[in-house]
C-alpha positions in Angstrom: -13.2 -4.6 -19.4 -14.5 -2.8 -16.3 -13.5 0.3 -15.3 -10.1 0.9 -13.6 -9.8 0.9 -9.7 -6.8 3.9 -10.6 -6.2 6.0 -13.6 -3.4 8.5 -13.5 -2.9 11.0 -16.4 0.0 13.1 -16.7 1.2 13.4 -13.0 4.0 15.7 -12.4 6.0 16.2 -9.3 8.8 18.6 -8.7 11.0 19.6 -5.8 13.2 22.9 -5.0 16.5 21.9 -3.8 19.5 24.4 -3.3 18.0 27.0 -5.9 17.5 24.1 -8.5 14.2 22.4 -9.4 14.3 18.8 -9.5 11.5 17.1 -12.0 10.9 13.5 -9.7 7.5 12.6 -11.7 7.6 14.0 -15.5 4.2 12.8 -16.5 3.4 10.1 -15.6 0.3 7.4 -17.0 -1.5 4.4 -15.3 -4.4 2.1 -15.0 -4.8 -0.4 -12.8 -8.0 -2.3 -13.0 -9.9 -4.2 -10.3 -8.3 -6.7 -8.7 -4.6 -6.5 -10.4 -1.6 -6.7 -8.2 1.1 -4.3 -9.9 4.6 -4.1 -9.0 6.2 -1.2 -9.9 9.5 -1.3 -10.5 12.7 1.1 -9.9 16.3 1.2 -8.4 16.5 3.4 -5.0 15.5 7.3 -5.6 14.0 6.8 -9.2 10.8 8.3 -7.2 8.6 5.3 -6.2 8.0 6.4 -2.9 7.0 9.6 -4.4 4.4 8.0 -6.8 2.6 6.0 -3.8 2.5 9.2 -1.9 0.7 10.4 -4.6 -1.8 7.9 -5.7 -2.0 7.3 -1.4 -3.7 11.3 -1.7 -1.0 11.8 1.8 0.9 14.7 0.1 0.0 17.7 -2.3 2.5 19.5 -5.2 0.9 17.6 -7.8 0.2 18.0 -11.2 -1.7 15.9 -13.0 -4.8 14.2 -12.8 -5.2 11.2 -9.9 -8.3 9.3 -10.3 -9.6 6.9 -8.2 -12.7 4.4 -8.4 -13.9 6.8 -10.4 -13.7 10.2 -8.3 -11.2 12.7 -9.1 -8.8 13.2 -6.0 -7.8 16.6 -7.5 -11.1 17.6 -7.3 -11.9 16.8 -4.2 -11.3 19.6 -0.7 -9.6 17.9 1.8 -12.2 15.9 3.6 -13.3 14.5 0.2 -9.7 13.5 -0.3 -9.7 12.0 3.5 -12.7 9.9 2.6 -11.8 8.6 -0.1 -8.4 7.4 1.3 -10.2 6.2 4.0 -12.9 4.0 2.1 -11.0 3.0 -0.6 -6.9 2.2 0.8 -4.7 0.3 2.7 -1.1 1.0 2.9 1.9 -1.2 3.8 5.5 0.0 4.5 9.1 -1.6 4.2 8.8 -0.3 8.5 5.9 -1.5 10.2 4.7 1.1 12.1 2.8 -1.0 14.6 1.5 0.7 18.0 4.0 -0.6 20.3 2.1 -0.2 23.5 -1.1 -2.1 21.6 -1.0 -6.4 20.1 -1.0 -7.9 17.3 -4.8 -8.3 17.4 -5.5 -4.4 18.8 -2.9 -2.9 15.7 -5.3 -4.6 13.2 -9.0 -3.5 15.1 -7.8 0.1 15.1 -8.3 0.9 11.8 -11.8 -0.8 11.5 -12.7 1.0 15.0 -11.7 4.6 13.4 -14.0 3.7 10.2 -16.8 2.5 12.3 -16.8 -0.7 12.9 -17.8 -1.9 15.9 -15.2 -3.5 18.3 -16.7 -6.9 18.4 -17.1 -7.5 14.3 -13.6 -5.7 14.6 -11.6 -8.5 16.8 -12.9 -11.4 14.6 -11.8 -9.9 11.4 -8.4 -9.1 12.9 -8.1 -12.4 14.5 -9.1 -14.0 10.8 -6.8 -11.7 9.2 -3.8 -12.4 11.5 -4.5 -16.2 11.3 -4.9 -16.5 7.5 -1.0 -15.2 7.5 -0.4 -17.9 9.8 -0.5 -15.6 13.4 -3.0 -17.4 14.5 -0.3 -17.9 18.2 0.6 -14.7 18.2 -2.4 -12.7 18.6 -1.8 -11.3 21.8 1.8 -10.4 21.4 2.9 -7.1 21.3 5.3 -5.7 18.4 8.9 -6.3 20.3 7.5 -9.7 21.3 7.5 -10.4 17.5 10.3 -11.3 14.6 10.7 -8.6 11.7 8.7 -10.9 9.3 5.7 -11.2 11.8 5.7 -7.6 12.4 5.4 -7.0 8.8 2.3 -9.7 8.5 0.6 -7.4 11.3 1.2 -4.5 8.9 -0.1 -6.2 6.1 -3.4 -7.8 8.4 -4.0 -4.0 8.9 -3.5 -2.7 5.4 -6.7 -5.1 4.5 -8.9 -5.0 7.8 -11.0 -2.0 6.1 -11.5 -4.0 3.0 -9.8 -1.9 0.3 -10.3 -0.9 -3.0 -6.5 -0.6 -3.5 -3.2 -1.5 -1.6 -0.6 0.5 -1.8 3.3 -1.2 -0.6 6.2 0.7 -0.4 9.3 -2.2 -0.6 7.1 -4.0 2.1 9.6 -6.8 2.1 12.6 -4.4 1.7 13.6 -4.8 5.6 13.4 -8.5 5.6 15.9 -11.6 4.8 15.5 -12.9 1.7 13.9 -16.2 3.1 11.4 -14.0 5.2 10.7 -11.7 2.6 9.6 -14.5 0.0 7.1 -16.2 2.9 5.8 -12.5 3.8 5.2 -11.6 0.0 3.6 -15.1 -0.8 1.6 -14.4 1.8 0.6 -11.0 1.1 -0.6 -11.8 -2.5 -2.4 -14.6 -1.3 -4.2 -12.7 1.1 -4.6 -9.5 -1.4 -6.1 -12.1 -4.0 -8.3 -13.6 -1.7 -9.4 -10.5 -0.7 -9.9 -9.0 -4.4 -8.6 -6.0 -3.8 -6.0 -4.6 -6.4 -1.9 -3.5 -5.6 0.5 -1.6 -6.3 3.4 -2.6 -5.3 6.9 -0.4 -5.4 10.2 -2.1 -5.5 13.6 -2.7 -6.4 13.7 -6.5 -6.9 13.2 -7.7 -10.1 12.7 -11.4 -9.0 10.0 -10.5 -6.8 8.3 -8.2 -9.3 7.8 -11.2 -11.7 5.2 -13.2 -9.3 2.6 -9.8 -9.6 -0.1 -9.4 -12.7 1.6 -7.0 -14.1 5.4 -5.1 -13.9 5.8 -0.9 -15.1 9.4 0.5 -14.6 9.7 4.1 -13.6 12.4 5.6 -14.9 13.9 9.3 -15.6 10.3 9.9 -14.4 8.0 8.1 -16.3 6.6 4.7 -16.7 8.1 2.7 -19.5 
């Protein structure tokens, strides 16, 4: 087996609230190899969100160790910890965050534009992107000129334009219908898949956990 894309050991997280200290991650381990889509699995507040942040390298407080392909994020001074989010993740969240003044096509070539690319190699792997989630007529639409399911396969289209190592998807259906979310999610670990990049995937449903590689449950803290 190769090596694995993450590798958590022990990660701890705690909060002060009103004098109290509140243990959100109690030690927490995980591998993820190349190319697995992951779902992980918890009800609202059972710290999920806290976990991507985490393994995302967007916040600081923890404990633990936080590997990724192979470097040691914990190790690394801030720059280091900026380049390797930059090179190696994507991130999709239950909002979209799209740039409302900029289209669906321009929201996908920003990302590639900030790590380098240049614009032209940038529009035709945003237009591919947007078309292989089947936007190929909606290109130069802007957010509110799009439904809540489209807007979401923008976000998704942009989570991938850099090629990552690792997705990370915080309930990235969670503000959909039920029909919409289904489409958006088939469509997402197509796309992921075809892409061969690996996922981890936070939510709360349990049907839609079943159609990833793999399912870990967080719970009182840890994974079980």
């Amino acid at each position: 087996m190769s090596s694995p894309i993450v590798s958590l050991r022990n990660l701890k997280r705690s909060f002060e609230q009103g004098g109290q200290r509140i243990d959100v991650l109690r030690g927490v381990d995980l591998d993820i190899q190349p190319g697995e889509i992951v779902a992980l699995l918890g009800p609202s507040g059972s710290g999920k969100s806290t976990m991507l942040q985490a393994v995302g390298l967007l916040e600081g407080g923890f404990e633990g160790s936080i590997a990724i392909a192979g470097e040691r994020a914990e190790k690394l001074p801030p720059d280091g910890r900026t380049r390797l989010r930059r090179d190696h993740l994507g991130f999709v969240y239950q909002f979209h965050h799209l740039l409302p003044d900029f289209d669906a096509t321009e929201n996908v070539v920003m990302p590639q534009m900030i790590a380098g690319t240049s614009r032209e190699e940038a529009i035709e792997r945003s237009q591919s992107l947007l078309t292989s989630l089947g936007l190929g007529h909606r290109l130069t639409h802007r957010p509110n000129q799009l439904s809540g399911g489209e807007q979401q396969r923008v976000a998704v289209a942009r989570a991938l334009a850099n090629q990552p190592t690792l997705v990370l998807a915080d309930e990235p259906t969670g503000n959909l219908d039920e029909g919409t979310a289904d489409t958006v999610l088939s469509q997402f670990l197509e796309l992921v898949r075809g892409e061969g990049s690996a996922a981890l995937v936070a939510t709360h449903n349990e049907r839609l956990a079943t159609r990833m590689d793999r399912v870990v449950r967080l719970h009182d803290g840890t994974l079980g």
